[in-house]
C-alpha positions as CSV (number, residue, x, y, z in Angstrom):
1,X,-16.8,2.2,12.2
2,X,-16.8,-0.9,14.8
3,X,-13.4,-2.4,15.5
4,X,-13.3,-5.9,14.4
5,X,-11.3,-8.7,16.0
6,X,-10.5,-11.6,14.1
7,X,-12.4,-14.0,16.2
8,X,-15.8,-11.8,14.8
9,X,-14.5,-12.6,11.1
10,X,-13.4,-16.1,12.1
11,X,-17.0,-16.7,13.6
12,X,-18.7,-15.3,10.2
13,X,-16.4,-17.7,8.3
14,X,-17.6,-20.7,10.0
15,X,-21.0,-20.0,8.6
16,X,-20.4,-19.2,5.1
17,X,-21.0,-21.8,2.6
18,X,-18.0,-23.3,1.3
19,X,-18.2,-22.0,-2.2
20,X,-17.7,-18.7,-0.5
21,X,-14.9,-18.9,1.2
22,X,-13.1,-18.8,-2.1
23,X,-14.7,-15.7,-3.0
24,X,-13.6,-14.5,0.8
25,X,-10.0,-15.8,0.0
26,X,-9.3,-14.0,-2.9
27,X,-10.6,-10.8,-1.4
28,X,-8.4,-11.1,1.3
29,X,-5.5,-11.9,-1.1
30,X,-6.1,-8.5,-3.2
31,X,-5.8,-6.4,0.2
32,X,-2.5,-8.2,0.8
33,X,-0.8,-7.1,-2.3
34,X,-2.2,-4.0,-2.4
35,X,-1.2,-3.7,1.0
36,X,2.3,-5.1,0.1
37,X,2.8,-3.4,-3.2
38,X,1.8,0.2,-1.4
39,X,4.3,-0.4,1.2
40,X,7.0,-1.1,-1.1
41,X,6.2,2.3,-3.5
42,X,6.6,3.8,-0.4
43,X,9.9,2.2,0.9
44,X,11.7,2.5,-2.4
45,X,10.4,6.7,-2.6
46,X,12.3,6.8,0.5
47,X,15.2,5.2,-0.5
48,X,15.5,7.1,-3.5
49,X,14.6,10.5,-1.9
50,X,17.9,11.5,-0.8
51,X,19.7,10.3,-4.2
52,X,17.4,12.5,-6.4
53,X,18.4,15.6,-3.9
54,X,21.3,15.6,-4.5
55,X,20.8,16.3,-8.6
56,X,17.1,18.5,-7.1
57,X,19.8,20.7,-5.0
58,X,21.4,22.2,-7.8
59,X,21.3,26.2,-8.9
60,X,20.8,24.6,-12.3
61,X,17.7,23.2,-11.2
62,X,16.4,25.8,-9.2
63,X,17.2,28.2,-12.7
64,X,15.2,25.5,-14.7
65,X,11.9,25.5,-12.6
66,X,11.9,29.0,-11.2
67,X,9.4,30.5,-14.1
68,X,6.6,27.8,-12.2
C-alpha cells in the first residue's frame, strides 16, 4: 500500500461535494475512538499487569491451573 501524506487527502477533500464531507468526518471520527479506546485497553492491561501477579504468583494458583 502507498504511503499517503495529508496534503493527498487534503487535495481529495477539496473536491468532494459538501454533503460528503460529513460522511468523511464521521469516518474519521470512528478511527479516532477506536484508535483512542484501543490505546487505553492497552494502557490500563499494563497498569494492571503487575497487580494481578502478584495474586497469579502464588503456589495456590499454580495448584489450581496445573491439570490445564
Amino acid at each position: 500500500m502507498q504511503a499517503v501524506i495529508i496534503d493527498q487527502i487534503d487535495e481529495c477533500l477539496q473536491r468532494l461535494p459538501p454533503e460528503k464531507l460529513d460522511v468523511v468526518y464521521d469516518f474519521v471520527s470512528y478511527l479516532l475512538k477506536r484508535e483512542q479506546a484501543t490505546s487505553s485497553a492497552f494502557e490500563t492491561m499494563l497498569a494492571s499487569e503487575a497487580v494481578l501477579r502478584r495474586d497469579w504468583d502464588r503456589p495456590e494458583e499454580d495448584a489450581a491451573w496445573a491439570h490445564l
